[in-house]
MARBA-3410 file (N, C-alpha, C, O; in Angstrom, 1 decimal):
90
-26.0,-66.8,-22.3,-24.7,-66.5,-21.8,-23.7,-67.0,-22.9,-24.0,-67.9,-23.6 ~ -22.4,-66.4,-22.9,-21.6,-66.7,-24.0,-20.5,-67.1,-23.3,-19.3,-66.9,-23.8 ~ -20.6,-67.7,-22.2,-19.7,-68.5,-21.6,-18.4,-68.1,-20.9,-17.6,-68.8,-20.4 ~ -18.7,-66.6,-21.0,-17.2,-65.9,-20.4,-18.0,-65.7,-18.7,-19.2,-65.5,-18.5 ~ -16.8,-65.8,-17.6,-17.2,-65.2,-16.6,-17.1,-63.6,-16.7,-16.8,-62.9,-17.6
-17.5,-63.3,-15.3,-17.3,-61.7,-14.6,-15.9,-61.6,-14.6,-15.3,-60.5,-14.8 ~ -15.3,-62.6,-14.4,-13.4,-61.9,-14.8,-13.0,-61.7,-15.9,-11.9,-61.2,-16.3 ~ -13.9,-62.1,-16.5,-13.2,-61.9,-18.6,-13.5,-60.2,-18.6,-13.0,-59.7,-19.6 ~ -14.1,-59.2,-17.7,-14.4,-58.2,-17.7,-13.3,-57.7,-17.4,-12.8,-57.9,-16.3 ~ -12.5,-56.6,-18.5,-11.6,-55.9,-18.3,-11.9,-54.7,-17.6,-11.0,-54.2,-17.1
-13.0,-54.3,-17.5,-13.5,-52.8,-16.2,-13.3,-53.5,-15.1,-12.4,-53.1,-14.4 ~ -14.0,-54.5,-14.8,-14.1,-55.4,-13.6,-12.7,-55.6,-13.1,-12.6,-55.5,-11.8 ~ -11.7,-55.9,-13.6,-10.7,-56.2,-13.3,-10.2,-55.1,-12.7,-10.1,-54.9,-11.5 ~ -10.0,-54.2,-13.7,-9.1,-52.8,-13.6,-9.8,-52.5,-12.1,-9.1,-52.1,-11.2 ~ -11.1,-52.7,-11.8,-11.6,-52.0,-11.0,-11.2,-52.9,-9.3,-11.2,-52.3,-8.2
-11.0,-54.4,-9.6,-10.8,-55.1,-8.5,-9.4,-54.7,-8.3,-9.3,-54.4,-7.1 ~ -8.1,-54.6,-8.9,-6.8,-54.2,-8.7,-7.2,-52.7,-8.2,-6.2,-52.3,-7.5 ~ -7.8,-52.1,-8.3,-8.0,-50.3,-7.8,-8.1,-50.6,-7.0,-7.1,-50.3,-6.3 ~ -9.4,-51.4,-5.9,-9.8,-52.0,-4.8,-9.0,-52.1,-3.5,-8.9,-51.7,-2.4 ~ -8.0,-53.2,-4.7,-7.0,-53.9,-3.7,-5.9,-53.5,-3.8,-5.2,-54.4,-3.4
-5.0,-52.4,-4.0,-4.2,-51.6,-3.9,-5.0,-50.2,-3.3,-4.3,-49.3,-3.4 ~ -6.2,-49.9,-2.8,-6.7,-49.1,-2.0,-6.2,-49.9,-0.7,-5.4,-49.3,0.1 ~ -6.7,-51.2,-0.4,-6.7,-51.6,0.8,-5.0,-52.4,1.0,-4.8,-53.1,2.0 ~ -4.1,-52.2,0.0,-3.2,-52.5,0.3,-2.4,-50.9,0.7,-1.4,-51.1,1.5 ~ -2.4,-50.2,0.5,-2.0,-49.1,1.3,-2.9,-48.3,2.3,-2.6,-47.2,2.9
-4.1,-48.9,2.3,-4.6,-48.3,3.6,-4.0,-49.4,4.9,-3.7,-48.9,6.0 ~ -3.9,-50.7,4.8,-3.0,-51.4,5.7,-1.7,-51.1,6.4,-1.2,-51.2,7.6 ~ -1.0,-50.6,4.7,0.6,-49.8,5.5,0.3,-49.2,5.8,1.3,-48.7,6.3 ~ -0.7,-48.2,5.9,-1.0,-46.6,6.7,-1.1,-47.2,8.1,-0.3,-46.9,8.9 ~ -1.9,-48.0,8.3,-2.4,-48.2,9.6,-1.2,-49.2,10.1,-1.4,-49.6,11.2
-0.2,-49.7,9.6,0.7,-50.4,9.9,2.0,-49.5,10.3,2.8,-50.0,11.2 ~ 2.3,-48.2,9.8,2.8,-47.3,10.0,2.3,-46.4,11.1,3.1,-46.2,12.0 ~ 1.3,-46.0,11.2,0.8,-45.8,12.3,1.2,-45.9,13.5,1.6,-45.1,14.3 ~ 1.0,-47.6,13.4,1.1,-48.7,14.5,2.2,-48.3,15.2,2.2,-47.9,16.4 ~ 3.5,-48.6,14.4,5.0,-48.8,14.3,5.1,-47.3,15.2,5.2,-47.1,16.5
5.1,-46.3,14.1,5.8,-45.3,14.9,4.7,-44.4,16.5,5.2,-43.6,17.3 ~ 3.8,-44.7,16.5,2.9,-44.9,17.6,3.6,-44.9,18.7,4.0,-43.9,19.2 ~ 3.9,-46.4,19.1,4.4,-47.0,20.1,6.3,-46.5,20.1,7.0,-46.4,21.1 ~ 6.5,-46.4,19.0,8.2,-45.7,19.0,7.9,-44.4,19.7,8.6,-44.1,20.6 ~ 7.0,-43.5,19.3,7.3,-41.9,19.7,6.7,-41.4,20.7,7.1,-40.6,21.6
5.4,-41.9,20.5,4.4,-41.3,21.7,4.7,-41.8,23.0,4.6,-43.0,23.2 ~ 4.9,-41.1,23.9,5.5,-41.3,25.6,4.3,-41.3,26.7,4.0,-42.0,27.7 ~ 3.6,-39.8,25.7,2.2,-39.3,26.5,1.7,-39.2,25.9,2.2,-38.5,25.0 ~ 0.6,-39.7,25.6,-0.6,-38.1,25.1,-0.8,-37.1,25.7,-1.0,-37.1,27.0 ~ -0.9,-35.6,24.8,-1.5,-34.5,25.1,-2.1,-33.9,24.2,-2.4,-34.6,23.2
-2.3,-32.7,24.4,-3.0,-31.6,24.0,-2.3,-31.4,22.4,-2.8,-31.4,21.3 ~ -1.0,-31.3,23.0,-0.3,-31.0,21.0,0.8,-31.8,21.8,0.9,-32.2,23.0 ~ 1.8,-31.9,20.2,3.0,-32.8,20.2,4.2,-31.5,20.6,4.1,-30.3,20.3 ~ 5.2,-32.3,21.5,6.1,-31.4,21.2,7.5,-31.8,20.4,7.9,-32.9,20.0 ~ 8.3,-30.4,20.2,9.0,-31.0,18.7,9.8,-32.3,19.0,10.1,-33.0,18.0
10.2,-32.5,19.9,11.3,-34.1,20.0,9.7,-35.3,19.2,9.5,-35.8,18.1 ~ 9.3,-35.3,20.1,7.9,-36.5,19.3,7.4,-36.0,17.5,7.3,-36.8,16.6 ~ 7.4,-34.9,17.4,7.2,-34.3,16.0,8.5,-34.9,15.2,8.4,-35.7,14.2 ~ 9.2,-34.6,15.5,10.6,-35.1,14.4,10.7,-36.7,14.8,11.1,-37.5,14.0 ~ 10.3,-36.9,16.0,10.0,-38.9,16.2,9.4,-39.2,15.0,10.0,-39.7,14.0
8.0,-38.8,14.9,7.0,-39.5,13.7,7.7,-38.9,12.4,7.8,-39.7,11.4 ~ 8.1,-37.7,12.2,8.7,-37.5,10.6,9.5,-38.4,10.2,9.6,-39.0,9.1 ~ 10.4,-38.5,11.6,11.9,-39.5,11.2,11.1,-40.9,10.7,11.1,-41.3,9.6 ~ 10.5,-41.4,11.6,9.8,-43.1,11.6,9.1,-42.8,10.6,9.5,-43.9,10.2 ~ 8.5,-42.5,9.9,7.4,-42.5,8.3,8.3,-42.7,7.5,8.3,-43.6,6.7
9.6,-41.1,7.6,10.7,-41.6,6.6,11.7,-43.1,6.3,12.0,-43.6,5.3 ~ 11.9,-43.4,7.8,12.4,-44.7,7.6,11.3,-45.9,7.1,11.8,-46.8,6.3 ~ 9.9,-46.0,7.4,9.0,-46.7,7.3,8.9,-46.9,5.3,8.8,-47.9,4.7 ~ 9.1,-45.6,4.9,8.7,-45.3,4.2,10.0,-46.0,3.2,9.7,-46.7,2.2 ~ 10.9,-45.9,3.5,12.1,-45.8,2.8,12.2,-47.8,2.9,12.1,-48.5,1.9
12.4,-48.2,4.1,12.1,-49.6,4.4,11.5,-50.3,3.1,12.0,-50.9,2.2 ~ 9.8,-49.8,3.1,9.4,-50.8,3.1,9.7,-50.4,1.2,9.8,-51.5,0.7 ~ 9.8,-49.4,0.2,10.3,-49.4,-0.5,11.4,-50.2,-1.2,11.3,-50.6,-2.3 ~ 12.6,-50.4,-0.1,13.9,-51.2,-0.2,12.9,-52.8,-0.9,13.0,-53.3,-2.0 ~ 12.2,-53.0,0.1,11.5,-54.1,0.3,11.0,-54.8,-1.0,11.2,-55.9,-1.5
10.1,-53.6,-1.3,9.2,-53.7,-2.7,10.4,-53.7,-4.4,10.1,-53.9,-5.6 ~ 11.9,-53.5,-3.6,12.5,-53.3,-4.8,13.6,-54.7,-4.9,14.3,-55.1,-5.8 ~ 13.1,-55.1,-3.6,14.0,-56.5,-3.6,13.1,-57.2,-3.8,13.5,-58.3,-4.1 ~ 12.1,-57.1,-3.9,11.3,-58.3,-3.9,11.2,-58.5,-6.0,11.3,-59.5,-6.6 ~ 11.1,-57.6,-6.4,10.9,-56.9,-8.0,12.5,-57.6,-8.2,12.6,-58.5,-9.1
13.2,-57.3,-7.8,14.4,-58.1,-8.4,14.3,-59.5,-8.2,14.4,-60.3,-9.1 ~ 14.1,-59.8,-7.0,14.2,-61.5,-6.7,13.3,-62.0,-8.1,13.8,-62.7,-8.9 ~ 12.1,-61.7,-8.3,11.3,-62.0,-9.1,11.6,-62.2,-10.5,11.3,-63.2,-11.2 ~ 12.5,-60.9,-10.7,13.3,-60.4,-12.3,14.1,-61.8,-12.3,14.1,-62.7,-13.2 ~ 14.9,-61.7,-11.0,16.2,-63.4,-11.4,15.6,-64.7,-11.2,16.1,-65.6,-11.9
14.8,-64.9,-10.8,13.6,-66.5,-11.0,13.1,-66.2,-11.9,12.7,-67.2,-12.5 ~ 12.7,-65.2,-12.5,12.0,-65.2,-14.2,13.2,-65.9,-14.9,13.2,-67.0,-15.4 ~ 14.4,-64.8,-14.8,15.6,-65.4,-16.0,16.5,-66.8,-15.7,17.3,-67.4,-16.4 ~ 16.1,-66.9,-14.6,16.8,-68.4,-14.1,15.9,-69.4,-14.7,16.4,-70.4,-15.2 ~ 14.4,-69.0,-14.7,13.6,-70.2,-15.1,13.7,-70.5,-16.5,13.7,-71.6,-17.0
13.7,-68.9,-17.0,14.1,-69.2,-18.9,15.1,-69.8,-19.0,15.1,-70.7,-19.9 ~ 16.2,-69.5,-18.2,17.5,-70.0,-19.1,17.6,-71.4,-19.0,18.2,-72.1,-19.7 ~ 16.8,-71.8,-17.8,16.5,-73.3,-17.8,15.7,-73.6,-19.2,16.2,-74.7,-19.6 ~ 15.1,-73.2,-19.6,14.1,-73.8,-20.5,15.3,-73.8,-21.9,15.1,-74.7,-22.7 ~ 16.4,-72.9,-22.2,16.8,-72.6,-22.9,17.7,-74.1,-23.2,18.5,-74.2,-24.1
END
């Protein structure tokens, strides 16, 4: 052995972030789901009718759009504690 682990493996890696961004948006699927589920569905039947149809379009769009907002505040908060931390160092 030459002393490197299984994480020094650059396939291995690439392939564990593939993994876990599979199962991080199979969660928001099923978390979206969830959400607009209980917002739209009154009944179950046979087929949807169009008021519940434009329910779930609307709710995925907003879900969708949300959790986006989300992912872009969080990327900024990040961006300004990076440069707050440098300018400390500076």
């Amino acid at each position: 052995m030459d002393g490197q682990g299984a994480t020094d493996d650059p396939r291995l890696q690439q392939f564990i972030e593939m993994e876990s961004q599979k199962h991080r948006f199979q969660q928001l699927v099923h978390q979206m789901t969830e959400v607009c589920w209980e917002k739209c569905m009154d009944k179950p039947g046979p087929k949807l009718d169009s008021r519940t149809e434009t329910c779930f379009s609307n709710c995925v769009e907003r879900f969708i759009d949300t959790s986006q907002f989300i992912l872009n505040r969080l990327e900024q908060t990040q961006k300004s504690k990076g440069s707050f931390s440098e300018n400390m160092l500076d």
